[in-house]
N, C-alpha and C positions, 0 to 999 in steps of 0.2 A: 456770457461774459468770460474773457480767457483771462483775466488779471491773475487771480488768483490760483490759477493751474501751475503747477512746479514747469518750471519751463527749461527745457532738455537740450540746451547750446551748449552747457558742460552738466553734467551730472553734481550732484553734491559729493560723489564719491568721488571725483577730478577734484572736485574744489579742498575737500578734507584731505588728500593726498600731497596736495601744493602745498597745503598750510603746514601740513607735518614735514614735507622736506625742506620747507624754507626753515623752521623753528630748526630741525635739525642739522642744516648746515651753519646757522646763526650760532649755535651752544655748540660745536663739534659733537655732538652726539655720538659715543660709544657704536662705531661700525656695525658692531654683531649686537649690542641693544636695537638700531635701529634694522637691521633685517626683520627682527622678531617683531618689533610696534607696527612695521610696515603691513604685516596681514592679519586678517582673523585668523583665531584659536578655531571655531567652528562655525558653518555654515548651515542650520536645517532645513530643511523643506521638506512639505510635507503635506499631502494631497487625500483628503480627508469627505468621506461622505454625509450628509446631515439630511432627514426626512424635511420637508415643507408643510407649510397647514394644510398644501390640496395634499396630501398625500404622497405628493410627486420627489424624488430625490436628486439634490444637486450637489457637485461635488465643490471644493473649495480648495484654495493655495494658503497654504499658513506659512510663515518664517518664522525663523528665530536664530540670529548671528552672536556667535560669541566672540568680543575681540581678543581680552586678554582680563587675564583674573589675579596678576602679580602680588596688586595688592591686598585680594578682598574676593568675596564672591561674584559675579556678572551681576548686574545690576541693566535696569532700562525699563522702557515702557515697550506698550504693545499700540500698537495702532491700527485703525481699520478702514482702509479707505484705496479707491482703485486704481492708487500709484505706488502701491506698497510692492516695491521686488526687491531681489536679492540685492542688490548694488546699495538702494535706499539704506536698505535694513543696514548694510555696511559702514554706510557711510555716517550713520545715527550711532552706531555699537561704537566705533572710532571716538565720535565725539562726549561720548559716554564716559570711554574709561580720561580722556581730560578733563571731562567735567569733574566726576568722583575724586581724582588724582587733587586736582587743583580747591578742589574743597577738604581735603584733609580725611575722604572719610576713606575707611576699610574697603571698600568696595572697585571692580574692574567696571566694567564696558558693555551692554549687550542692548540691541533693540530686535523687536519681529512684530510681527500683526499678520490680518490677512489681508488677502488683496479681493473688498467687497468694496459697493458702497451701501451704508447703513440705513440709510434711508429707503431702500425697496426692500430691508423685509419688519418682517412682525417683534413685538417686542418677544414673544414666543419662539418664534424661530432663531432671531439674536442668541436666546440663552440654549436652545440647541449646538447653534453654531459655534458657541465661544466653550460650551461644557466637552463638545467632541474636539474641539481645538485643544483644550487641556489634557483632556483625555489619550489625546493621539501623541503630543509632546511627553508624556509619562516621566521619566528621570531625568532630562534636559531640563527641567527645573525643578527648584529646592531650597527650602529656608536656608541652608549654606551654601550653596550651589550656584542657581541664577534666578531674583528674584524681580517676576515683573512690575510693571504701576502703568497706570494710565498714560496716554498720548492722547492724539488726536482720534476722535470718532469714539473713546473709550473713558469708561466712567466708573465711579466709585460701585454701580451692581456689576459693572463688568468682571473689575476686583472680587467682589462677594462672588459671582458664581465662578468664577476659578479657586479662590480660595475652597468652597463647597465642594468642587469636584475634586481637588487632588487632596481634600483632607478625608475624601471618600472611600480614595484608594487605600489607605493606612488602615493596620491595625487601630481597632477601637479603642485601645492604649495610648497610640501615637497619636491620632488626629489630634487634641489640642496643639501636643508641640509644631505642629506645621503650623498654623497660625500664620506665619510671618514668610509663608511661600510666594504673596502677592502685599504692595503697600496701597497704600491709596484705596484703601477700603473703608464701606460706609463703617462712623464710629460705633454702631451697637454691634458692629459683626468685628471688632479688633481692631478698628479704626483710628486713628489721631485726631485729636482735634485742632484744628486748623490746618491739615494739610489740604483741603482742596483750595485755601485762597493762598499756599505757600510760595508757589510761584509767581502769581502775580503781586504779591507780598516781596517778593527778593527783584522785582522787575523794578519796583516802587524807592528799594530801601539803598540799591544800587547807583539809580539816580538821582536818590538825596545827597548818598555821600559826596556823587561827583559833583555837583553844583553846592555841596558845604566847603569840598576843596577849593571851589572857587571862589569861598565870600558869600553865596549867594543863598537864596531859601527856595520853595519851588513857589511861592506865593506868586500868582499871575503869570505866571509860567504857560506857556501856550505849547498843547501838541496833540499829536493827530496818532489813531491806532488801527494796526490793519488786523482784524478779526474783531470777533467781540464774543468769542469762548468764555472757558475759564481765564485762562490769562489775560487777555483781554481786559475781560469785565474787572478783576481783582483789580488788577495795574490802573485800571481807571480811576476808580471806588477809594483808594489806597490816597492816590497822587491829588484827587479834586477832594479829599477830604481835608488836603496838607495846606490847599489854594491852588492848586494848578486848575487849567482850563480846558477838556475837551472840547475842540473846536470841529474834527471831523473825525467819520469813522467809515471803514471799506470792509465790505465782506465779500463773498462771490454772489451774492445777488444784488447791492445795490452800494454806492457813493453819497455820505452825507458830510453836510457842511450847515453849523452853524456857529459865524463868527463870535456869536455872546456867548455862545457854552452850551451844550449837547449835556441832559441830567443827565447822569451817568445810572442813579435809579427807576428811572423812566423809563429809558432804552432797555435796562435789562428786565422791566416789565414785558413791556413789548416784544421782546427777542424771545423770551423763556417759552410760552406756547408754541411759538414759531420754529423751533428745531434752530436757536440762536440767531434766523436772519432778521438785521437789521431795518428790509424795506419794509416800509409800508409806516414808520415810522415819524409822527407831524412836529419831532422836536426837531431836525433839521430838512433842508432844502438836498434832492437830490441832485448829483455833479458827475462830469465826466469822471471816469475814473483814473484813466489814464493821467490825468492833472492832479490826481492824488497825491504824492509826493513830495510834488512840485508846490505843496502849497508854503505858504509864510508861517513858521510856530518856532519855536523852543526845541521842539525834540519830537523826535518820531519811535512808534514803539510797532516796530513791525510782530507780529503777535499771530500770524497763520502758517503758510507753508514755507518751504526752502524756496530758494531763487526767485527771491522777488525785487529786488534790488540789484540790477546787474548793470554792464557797461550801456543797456538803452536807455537807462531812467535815473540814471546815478548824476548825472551832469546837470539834472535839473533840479536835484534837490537841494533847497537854502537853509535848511536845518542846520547847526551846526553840532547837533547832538543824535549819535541814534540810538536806541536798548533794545537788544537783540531779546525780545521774550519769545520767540519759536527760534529751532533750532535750521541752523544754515541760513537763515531768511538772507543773506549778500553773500552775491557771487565773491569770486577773486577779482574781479577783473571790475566789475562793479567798485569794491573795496578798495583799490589804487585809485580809483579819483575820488573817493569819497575823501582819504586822505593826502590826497594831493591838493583836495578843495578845503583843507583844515576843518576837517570835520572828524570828533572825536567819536569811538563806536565803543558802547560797553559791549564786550561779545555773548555771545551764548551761552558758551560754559561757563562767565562768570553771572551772566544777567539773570538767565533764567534758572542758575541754579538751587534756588529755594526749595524748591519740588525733592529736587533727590537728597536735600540736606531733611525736608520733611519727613520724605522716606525713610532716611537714617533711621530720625529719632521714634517714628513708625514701628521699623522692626526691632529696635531696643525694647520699646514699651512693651512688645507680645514676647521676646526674648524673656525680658526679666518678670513679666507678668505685674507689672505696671499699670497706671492709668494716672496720664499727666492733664491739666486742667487746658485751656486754652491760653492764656495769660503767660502762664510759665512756657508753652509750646513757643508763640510767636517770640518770647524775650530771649528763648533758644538759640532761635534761627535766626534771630538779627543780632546775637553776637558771632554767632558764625560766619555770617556775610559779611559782617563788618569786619573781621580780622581777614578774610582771604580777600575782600576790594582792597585792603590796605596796601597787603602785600604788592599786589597787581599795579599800585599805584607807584607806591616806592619804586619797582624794577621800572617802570615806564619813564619816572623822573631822572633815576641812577643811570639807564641805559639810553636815554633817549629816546624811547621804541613807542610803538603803538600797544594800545592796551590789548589786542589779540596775541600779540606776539609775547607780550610778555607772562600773560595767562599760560600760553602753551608752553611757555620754556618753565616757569615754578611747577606745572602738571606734570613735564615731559620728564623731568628732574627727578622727581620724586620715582620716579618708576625705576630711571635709570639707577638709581642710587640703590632700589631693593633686588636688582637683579646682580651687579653691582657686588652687593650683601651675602644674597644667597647664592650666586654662582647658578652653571645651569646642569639638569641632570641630565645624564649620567656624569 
């Protein structure tokens, strides 16, 4: 099934390039600020050998892009999975330092991973592959430096054994203070509570507020989600506990459709042994996939890889709502008829940004040597979201604009204004 494959008619790093030149010509953007957001700070790569269970040794491609740290240390997740290249990594690191920017935190831009898929090796060989990973990136990351968290194919042990390994390399003095060189790590090893459901926690709290601006509650709310990860699953869990209705769900092995409602704890019964896929599951009827989008609901919460929504499937969609909870998931070109068809998008770096406002509060907590409840975590993070939807809303109503564009001119803003501040050196 190709649905699901990042599909390569413009890359995400075409499409993050458009968006920043359009925001930039919209704001007249500072000439010589915009050279400098125009490229990464750095680009790694780095080609790393790791022993196998036969014995045998394979070698591996790691990345790790830095875009820009104006505000803050690099910030991003790592991913693992076998469309991970330099261009990806770029185009994620980009959308990073807007994310951070437009959530007010201290933090710049960075994404990397390796390019595997996780599924053909051992849970033994994984934590080989991701300790030499660490191991081989050495001072490229750093609790004030550039600090990774989960993505796709990576997880809270992922977290733990990079935390483990680069708090290995420190003096036996330092290693607690590293602590907070990786977020999104399990709670007994420095962990937060509630950041793994924080994302789909901010995918949730983003499309309340839009449909509270309209009068409205999510109560029978009809819509459809493409993955059923962590995001995914939260975003479901979150919205059908408010009254909305999961009616279909897509992954890359199978299309489900049930018009009275898909449990959303059923499903993730079923998926959790399964390496998160969906088939095989008797709560809904399987469907073409391709008719996925196309189907009749409330809102769609595209939730797996970039470029899934583009100029071939965009015209069919009757949604009049989408929540961006994976990053890039709509082209450019896709996105001109979505709103030309009056169809409003919450974007990426406002929708799914729960995660890295998680993260924040993440590395504050091992910063100050903290430990915050769950209760107080989530009442956190949904006042955080709820002052930067605001924002996003007001400039969209003041300016007229679409809520991506106006996300990226309060993110873009902010940056310009500290370089702006601090001038450049020498």
């Amino acid at each position: 099934m190709e649905i699901l494959k990042e599909q390569k008619q413009k890359t995400m790093l075409d499409n993050v390039i458009e968006q920043f030149d359009k925001t930039a010509d919209s704001m007249n953007l500072n000439p010589n600020i915009r050279k400098i957001l125009s490229i990464t700070n750095n680009e790694i790569i780095i080609h790393f050998p790791v022993k196998m269970d036969d014995g045998s040794i394979e070698i591996f491609t790691g990345y790790r892009v830095q875009h820009n740290n104006a505000l803050g240390p690099y910030k991003g997740g790592l991913r693992y999975h076998p469309t991970v290249d330099v261009d990806d990594a770029k185009a994620l690191a980009m959308w990073m330092t807007w994310k951070t920017s437009l959530a007010g935190l201290p933090y710049g831009g960075a994404k990397g991973g390796i390019q595997i898929d996780p599924r053909n090796y051992s849970l033994s060989e994984l934590e080989r592959i991701t300790r030499r990973f660490t191991f081989t990136l050495g001072e490229n990351i750093g609790p004030e430096y550039d600090i990774p968290a989960p993505d796709v194919n990576t997880n809270e042990q992922t977290m733990a054994w990079i935390a483990d390994t680069f708090m290995s390399t420190k003096s036996p003095s330092e290693r607690s203070n590293n602590k907070h060189v990786v977020t999104g790590k399990p709670v007994g090893s420095g962990g937060l509570e509630g950041r793994d459901r924080a994302t789909g926690f901010g995918v949730y709290i983003t499309l309340r507020l839009l449909f509270e601006g309209r009068n409205e509650t999510l109560k029978g709310k009809k819509f459809i989600v493409q993955g059923f990860g962590n995001v995914g699953y939260w975003a479901s869990k979150f919205l059908t506990d408010d009254g909305a209705i999961l009616i279909a769900v897509q992954d890359a092995h199978a299309t489900l459709i049930n018009e009275n409602g898909i449990s959303v704890a059923n499903l993730h019964e079923h998926s959790k042994p399964r390496k998160g896929s969906v088939k095989g599951f008797e709560g809904g009827t399987e469907m073409e996939p391709e008719d996925f989008f196309g189907l009749e609901c409330d809102f769609i919460i595209p939730a797996a890889l970039g470029n899934q929504i583009t100029e071939k499937n965009a015209g069919k969609i009757k949604s009049k709502v989408i929540a961006e909870g994976a990053n890039g998931p709509t082209n450019n070109e896709g996105e001109r008829i979505l709103l030309a068809n009056g169809v409003t998008i919450i974007p990426d770096i406002l929708c799914n940004s729960g995660g890295v406002i998680g993260s924040y509060f993440e590395w504050l907590q091992n910063r100050n040597g903290e430990l915050w409840p769950l209760d107080e975590v989530m009442v956190k993070i949904e006042k955080k979201l709820t002052e930067v939807f605001k924002k996003v809303e007001n400039l969209v109503h003041e300016d007229q604009i679409d809520h991506r564009t106006a996300a990226y001119i309060l993110a873009i803003k902010r940056i310009e204004t500290a370089y702006i501040q601090r001038g450049i050196f020498p």
